[in-house]
N, C-alpha and C positions, 0 to 999 in steps of 0.2 A: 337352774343348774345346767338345764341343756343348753344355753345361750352363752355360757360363760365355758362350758366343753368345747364348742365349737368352737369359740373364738383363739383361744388355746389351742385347736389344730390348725388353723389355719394362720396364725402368726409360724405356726413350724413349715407349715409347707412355703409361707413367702421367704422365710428368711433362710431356708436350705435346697439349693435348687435337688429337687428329684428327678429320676429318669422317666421321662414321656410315659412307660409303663406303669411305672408304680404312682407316679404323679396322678396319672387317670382313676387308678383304684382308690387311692385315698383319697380325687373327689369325689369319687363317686359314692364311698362311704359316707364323705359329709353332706350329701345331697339325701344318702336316706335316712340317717339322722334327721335332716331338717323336716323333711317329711313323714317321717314318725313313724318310718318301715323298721328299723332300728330304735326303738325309743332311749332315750336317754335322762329320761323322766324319774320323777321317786313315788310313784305311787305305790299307793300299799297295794299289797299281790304281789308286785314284780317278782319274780321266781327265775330261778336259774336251775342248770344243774350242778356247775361249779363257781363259786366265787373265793378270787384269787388277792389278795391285800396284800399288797405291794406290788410296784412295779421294776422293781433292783433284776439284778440277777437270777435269784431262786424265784420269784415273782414269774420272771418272762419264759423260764422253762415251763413252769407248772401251769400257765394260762396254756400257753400254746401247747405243750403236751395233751393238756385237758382237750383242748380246741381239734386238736388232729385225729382223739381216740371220738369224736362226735358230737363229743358234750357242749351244751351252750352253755357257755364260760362268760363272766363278768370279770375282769381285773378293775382292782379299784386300787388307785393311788393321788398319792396328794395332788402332785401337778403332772397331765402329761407330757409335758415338753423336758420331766427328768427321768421318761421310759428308758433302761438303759444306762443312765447315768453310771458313768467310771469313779466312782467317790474319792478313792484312792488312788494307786498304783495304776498311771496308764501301758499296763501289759497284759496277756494272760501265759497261764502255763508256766510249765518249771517241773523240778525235777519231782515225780510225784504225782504233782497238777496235772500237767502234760497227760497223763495218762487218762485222769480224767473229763478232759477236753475231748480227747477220743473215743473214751467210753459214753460220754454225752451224746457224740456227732452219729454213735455208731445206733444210739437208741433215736435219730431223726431231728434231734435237738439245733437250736438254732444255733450256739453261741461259734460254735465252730467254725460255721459258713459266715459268719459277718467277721469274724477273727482274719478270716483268710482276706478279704474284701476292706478291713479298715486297718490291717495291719502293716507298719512303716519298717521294720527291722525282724526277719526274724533270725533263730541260730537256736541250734539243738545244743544242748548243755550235757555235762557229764559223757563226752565222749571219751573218755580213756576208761572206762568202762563198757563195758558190753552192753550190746541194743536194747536187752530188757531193761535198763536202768535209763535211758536215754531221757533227756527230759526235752520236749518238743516249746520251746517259747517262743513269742513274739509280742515284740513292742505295739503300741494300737494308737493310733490317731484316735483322741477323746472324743472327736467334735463327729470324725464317721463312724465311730461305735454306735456311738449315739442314733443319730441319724439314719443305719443302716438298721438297726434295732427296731426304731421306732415303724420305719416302713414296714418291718417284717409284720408286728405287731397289730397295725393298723390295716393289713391287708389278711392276717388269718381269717379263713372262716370260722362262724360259731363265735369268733370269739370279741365281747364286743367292751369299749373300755370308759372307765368311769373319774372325772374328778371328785373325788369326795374325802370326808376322814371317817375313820373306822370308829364307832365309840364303845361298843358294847357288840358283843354275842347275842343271837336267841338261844336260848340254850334251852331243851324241855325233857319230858321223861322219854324214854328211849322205846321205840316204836316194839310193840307187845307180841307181834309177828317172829320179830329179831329174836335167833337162839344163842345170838353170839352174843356173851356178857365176856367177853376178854377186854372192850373197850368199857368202861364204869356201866352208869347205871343212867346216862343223860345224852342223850345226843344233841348237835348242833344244827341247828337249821336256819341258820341264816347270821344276817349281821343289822348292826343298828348304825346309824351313820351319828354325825356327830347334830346334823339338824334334827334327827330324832325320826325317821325315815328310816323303815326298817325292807329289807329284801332279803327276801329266800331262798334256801337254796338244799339239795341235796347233799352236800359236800362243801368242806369250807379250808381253804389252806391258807394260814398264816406265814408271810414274809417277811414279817416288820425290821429286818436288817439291826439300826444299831437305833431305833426309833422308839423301842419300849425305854418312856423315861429316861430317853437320852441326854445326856450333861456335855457341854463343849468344857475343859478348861485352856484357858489361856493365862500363864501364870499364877497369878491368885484370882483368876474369874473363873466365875460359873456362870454359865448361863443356860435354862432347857433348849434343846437342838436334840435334832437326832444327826444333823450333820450342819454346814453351815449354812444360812438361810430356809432352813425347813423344822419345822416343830415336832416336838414327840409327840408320841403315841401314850396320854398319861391315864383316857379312859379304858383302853384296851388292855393294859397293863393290870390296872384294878382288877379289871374282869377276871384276867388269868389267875392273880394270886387267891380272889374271893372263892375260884371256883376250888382250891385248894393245892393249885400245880406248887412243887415246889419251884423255889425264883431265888436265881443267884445276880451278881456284878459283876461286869467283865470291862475291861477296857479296852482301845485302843489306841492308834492316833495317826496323822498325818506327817510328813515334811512340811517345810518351808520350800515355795516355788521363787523360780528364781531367772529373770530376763536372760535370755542365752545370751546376748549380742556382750552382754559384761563380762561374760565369761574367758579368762584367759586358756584358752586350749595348751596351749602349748607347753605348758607344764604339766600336762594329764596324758593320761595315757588312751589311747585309741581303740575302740571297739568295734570291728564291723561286723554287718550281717555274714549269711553263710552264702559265696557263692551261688548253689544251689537251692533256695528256700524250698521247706517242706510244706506242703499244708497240714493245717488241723482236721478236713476235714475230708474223709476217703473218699467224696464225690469229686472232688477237684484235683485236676493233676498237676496244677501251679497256681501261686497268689496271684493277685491280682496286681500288684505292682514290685517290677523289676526288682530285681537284686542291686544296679546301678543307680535304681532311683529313690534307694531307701537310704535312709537316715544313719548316723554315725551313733553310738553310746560315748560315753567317758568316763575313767574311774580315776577317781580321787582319793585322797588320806587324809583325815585328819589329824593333828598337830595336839601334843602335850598342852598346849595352851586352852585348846576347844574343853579338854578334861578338867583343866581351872574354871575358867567362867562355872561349867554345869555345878562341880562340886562343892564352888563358895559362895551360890544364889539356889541351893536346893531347898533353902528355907523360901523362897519367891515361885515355888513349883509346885500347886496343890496337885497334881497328876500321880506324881513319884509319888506321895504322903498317903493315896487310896488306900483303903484294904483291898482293895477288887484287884485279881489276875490281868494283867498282861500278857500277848504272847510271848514266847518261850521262845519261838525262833525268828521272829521278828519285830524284837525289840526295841524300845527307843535308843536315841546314842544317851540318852542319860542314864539307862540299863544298859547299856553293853560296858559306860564308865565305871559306874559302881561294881558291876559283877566280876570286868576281865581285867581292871585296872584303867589305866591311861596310857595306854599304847594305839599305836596305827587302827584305825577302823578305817575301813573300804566306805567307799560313797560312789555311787551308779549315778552319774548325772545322765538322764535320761528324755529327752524332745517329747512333747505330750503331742505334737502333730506335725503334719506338714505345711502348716499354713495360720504357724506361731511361732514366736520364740521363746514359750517359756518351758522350762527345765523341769525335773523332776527329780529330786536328793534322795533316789534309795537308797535306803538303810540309814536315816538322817531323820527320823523320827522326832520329834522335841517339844517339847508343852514349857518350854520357860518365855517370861514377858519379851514379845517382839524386839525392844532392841537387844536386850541378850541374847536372841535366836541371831539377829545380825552380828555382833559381835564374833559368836561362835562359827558363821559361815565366812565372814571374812579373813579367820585363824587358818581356813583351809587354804594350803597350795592353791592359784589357777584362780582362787576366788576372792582376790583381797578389794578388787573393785566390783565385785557383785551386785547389781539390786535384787534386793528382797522383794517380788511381787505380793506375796502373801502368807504372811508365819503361818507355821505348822500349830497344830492346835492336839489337844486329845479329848475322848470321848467314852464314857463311864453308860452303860446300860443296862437294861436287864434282859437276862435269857434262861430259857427254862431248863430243868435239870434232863438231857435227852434220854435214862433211863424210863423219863418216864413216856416215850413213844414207844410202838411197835416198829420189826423192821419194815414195816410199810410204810412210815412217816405218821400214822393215826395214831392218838393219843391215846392211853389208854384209860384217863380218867374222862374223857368224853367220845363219842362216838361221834362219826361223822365230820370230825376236825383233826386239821393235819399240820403239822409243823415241818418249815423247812429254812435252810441258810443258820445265820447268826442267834435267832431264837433258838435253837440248839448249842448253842456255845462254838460254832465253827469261826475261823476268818478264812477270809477270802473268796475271791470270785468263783474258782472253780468248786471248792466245797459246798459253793451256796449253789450255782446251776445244777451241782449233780445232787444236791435234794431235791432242788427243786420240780427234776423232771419226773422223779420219783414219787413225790408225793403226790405232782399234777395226772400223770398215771394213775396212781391208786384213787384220788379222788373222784375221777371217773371214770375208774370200774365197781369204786362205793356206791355213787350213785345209779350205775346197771344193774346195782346188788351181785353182781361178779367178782371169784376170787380176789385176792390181791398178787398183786405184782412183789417179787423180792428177788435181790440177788444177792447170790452165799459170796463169802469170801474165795472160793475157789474160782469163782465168776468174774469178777472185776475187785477193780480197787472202790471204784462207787461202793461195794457188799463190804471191801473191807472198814473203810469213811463209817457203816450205818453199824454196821456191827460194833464198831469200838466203841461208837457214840452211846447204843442202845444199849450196850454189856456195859463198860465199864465209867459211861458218865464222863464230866471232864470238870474242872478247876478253873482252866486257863484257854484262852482261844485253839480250837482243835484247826491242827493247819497237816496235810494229806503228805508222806515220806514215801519213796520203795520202800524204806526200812519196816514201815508197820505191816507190810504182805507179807506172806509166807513163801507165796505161789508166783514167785519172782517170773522164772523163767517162763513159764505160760502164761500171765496176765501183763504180755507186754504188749506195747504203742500201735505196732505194725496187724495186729491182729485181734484189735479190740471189736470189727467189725464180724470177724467171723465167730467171737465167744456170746455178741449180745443182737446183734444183729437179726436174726431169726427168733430170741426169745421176744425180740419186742414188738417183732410183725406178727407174731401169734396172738397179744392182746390187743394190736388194734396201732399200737402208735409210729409204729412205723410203714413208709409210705409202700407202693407195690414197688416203686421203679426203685428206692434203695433196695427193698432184698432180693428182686431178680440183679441188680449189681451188686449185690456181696454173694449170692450163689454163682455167679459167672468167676468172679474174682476167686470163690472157694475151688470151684473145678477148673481153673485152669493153673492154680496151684499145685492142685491133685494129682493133674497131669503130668508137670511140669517135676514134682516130683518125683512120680513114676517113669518118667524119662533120666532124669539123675539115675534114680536107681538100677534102671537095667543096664546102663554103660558102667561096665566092669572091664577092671586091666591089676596085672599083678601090680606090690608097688616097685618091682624097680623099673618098669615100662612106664608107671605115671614119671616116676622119678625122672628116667629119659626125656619122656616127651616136658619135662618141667625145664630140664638142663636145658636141651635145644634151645628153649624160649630166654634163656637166661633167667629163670625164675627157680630161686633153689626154696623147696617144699620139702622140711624134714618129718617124712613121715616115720614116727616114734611108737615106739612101745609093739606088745605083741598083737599082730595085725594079720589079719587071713588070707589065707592065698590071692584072691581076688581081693579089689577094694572097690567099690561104685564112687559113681560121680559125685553123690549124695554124700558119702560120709567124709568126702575132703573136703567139704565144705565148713567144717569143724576148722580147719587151720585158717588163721585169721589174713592169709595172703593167699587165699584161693579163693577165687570168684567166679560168677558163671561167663563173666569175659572170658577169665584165662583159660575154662575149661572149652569153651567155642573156640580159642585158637590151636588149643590143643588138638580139637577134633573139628579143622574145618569140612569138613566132606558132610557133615551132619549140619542141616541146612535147618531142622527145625529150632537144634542147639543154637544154631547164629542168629536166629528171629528172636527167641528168646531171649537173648543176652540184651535186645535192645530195647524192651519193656524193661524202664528203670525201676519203676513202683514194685511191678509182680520180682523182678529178682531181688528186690531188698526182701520183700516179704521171706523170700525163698534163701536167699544166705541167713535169713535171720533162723528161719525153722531149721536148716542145717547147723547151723553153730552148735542149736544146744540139743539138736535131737538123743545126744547119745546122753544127755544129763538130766532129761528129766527123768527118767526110772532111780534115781535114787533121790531126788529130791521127793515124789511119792514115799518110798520107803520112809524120808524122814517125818513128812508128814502122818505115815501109820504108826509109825514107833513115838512120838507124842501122845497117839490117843492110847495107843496100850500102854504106857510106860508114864501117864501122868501122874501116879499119885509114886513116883522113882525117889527117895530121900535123899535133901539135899545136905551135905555136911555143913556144920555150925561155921567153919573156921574159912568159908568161900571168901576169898579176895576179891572181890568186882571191881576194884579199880585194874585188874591184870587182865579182864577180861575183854576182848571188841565187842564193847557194847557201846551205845548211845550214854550218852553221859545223863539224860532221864533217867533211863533204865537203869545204870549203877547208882544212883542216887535213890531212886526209889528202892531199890533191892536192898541197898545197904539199911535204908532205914527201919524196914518190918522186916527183914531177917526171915524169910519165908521156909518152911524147914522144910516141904514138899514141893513137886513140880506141879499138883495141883495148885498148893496156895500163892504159890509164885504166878499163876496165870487168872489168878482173881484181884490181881494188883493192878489197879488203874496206873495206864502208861506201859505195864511191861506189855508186850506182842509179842506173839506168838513164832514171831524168828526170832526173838529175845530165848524163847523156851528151846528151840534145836539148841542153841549153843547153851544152857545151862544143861542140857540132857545129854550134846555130846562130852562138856566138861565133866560132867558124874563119871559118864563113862570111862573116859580117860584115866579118870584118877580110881576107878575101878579095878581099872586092867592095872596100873601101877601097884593097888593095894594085894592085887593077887585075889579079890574077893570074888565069891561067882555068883552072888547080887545083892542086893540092896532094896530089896523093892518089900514097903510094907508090906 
């Protein structure tokens, strides 16, 4: 096995040039490899402290997580040369996501820094919304994802990596020492490989992405895959349901990729990056390639005709026919035909690198037979001479029910095993990293026998991601919204660093030099707006000095004599420019103005400073006011809700604000507005309460 490891890294190192730096570290890893400083052996004993199965996504956070808090970490996965691997969507981030990418980068995590480093297009999304909703995206070169992944990987300490398949658990009676029975009655100690080769370990987190018993369809084919060219996971699979986990179906699927060079652009509409590109990750204060040097997007329509083909060959589609859940918000086009009719759908034609031409058809999902997928891409505007490099396919799995984890990621019918990504019912990249890092975390501080690691919903959106999973389960792929937080205004993009930042250097996984730079970056916030706030001027002086500038600032409503620099910052056309012109004599104000990073941070805590005290309140008046009775005759379709959430509501007719928030799907900003709507029709009724 170790002959055929190495030769595996080193076909990657020939055929991807690396940088003289990392190039030297990962021979010099295959040099102790070979001499058996690193063994890569299967003898029995081999022991670890953490072993990590898979190498995806949730895989690469939770090895290297593991690896950073000291632990000697194994990752084992099928082939090295797919560490990393973009399966899907060559992007990360989005609206939601984005947030999670930050909340990752800010716990030390990798995916962040190689995002910034392999990323071709980026562009913040949802900006006609306020910065707590912002959603931070970028397009990624497949082939540097990869590549820049895999160096990371190959160069952590502690952490050393395995080709092998997963077959079986050791699974034994649970150490007699242990008072903690919240995890069953069995703990994990290791894995069986599929040659029968078994290695130990303290801690064990499971990655298997879309591998447990994965199915490809392609029209009427099946085939086992967990994706294309690589096999399921069908022993490990067995394991989990023998052991009694419940095990649901989930699907998903791909597009059909497509030769750029066929592409008629000129019928499509144009998409560039931002200008300005932000990074993902707070260590960096620009990408790594230009704004000028990045890649175009395109969006497309599909055509009333694409809606014929899918709907009079849906008998030639086993995918559509599953019982198994698909997601909900990134569905196939042959669910978006069926659900929304046969009108216009959007199609993201997107570049998967700098140095390819082929395409990528978001939102262009499709499981019917290849020439039917051609037929329906050539119905589109722009695309009638296309080549099809590779149909789109879909993919049927198993993943476990995640009620039954803690909010640690540990299981609680075995101890010492940890589940993260897809095995949970999540999709996507960012859902799967930010288990990932969390379980890799808790798995070694499992094996220190130290606390666990957890963050509340008040903490991040990661706490909120685990809590829904852990509370209310899922049906269907769980994919990350603003909409499921509560704690909008404070668990936004720009200050993910300063809310987890410090919790994570307290157990260990984050490095010294991030959190002496997120304590510099916290005080000189501090500062900066402690200097806002002592520059006070009545408002018809701001006014004045606003007019001079030709800048008209209507400052509204009932306002105090004095107003500080800090609270104008609330108006969406005041900036800490315009206030450094306004008071040029103040020289630290004009330094100021020209750290772009720290005054985003700083207009952004200005915006909403004056609104988070009542979004607190809202969040108090939920807990006291949950079990507030809801009337029988509530309209939910009249409501701003998510159209889950009125769906589901309409359905079980919830007659309290408790039973309303034990409904898988409703959230908990679903619950403000069912509790301000009582209200309302409170105060209408004349009543003076309502409450059981």
């Amino acid at each position: 096995m170790s002959n055929i490891v190495f030769r595996h890294h080193w076909r990657r190192v020939k055929d991807v040039p690396l940088s003289w730096k990392t190039s030297r570290k990962v021979m010099q890893q295959k040099i102790a490899w070979r001499n058996g400083t690193r063994s890569m052996s299967s003898e029995a004993g081999e022991s670890y402290d953490v072993i990590v199965v898979g190498g995806g996504h949730a895989g690469c956070e939770a090895a290297t997580a593991a690896a950073r808090m000291g632990a000697t970490t194994l990752m084992l996965t099928h082939k090295i040369e797919t560490i990393g691997e973009m399966s899907c969507n060559p992007s990360f981030g989005g609206i939601g996501k984005g947030h999670l990418v930050r909340e990752i980068d800010a716990l030390d995590g990798v995916c962040a820094k190689i995002c910034d480093k392999a990323g071709i297009h980026f562009k913040i999304l949802n900006r006609r919304k306020g910065p707590a909703v912002w959603g931070l995206r970028a397009q990624i070169d497949r082939d540097l994802y990869r590549k820049y992944m895999q160096e990371e990987i190959l160069s952590t300490p502690n952490l050393t990596v395995k080709a092998a398949a997963v077959e079986d658990l050791i699974i034994g009676e649970k150490n007699q020492q242990q008072t903690d029975c919240s995890h069953g009655n069995a703990d994990c100690h290791g894995v069986i490989l599929a040659d029968g080769s078994k290695l130990y370990s303290k801690s064990v987190v499971l990655t298997t992405g879309t591998f447990l018993r994965g199915c490809i369809h392609l029209g009427l084919e099946q085939r086992p895959a967990g994706r294309i060219g690589d096999e399921p996971a069908i022993g490990l699979a067995k394991t989990l349901e023998d052991a009694g986990f419940t095990v649901g179906r989930l699907k998903t699927g791909t597009p059909p990729r497509l030769d750029g060079q066929t592409i008629d652009y000129s019928k499509l509409q144009q998409n560039s990056p931002d200008d300005n590109p932000t990074p993902f990750s707070f260590l960096n204060k620009q990408v790594s390639i230009k704004p000028e040097d990045q890649v175009v997007c395109h969006l497309a329509n599909t055509t009333s005709r694409v809606g014929e083909i899918i709907m009079n060959n849906r008998h030639l589609n086993i995918h559509i026919q599953q019982d198994s859940h698909g997601p909900r918000y990134c569905p196939s086009i042959e669910s978006k035909i069926m659900r929304f009719g046969n009108k216009g759908h959007q199609i993201w034609l997107e570049p998967e690198g700098l140095n390819t031409n082929i395409v990528y058809m978001q939102g262009f999902s499709i499981t019917l037979p290849a020439e039917l997928q051609e037929q329906c891409v050539h119905s589109v505007p722009g695309l009638e001479n296309a080549t099809m490099t590779r149909p789109g396919y879909g993919v049927e799995y198993d993943f476990m029910d995640p009620r039954q984890v803690s909010p640690s990621l540990e299981t609680k019918r075995i101890g010492n095993l940890f589940f993260a990504g897809q095995i949970n019912g999540t999709t996507g990249y960012e859902e799967a990293a930010a288990q990932g890092i969390v379980a890799g975390i808790n798995a070694a501080l499992k094996a220190s026998n130290k606390p666990a690691f957890t963050i509340s919903r008040a903490e991040g959106y990661i706490g909120v991601l685990i809590d829904d999973l852990t509370t209310h389960g899922t049906t269907e792929p769980y994919r990350m919204f603003t909409s499921r937080a509560e704690f909008r205004l404070t668990l936004r993009p720009d200050n993910a660093d300063l809310r987890l930042t410090s919790k994570g250097y307290n157990v260990g996984c984050v490095s010294n030099y991030r959190y002496k730079q997120t304590q510099y970056v916290d005080d000189k916030l501090s500062e900066s707006i402690d200097l806002l706030k002592s520059i006070h001027m009545t408002a018809n002086k701001w006014q004045q000095s606003f007019h001079q500038l030709t800048c008209d600032v209507p400052i509204t409503g009932s306002r105090p004599t004095h107003i500080s620099a800090f609270e104008l910052l609330q108006y969406n056309n005041v900036t800490v420019k315009l206030l450094s012109d306004v008071l040029p004599e103040n020289k630290v104000l004009k330094d100021l103005a020209e750290d772009l990073q720290l005054v985003h941070r700083l207009q952004t805590a200005g915006l909403y400073d004056h609104l988070l005290a009542q979004q607190y309140q809202d969040i108090e008046e939920v807990k006291l006011e949950e079990e507030l009775v809801l009337p029988t005759d509530i309209d939910y379709d009249r409501m701003r809700l998510s159209n889950e959430v009125k769906q589901r509501l309409a359905e079980v007719r919830p007659t309290t604000i408790g039973a309303a928030g034990r409904i898988q799907g409703v959230t908990p900003a679903a619950i403000v507005q069912l509790l301000n709507y009582v209200k309302r029709k409170q105060k209408l009724s004349g009543k003076d309460s309502i409450l059981l």
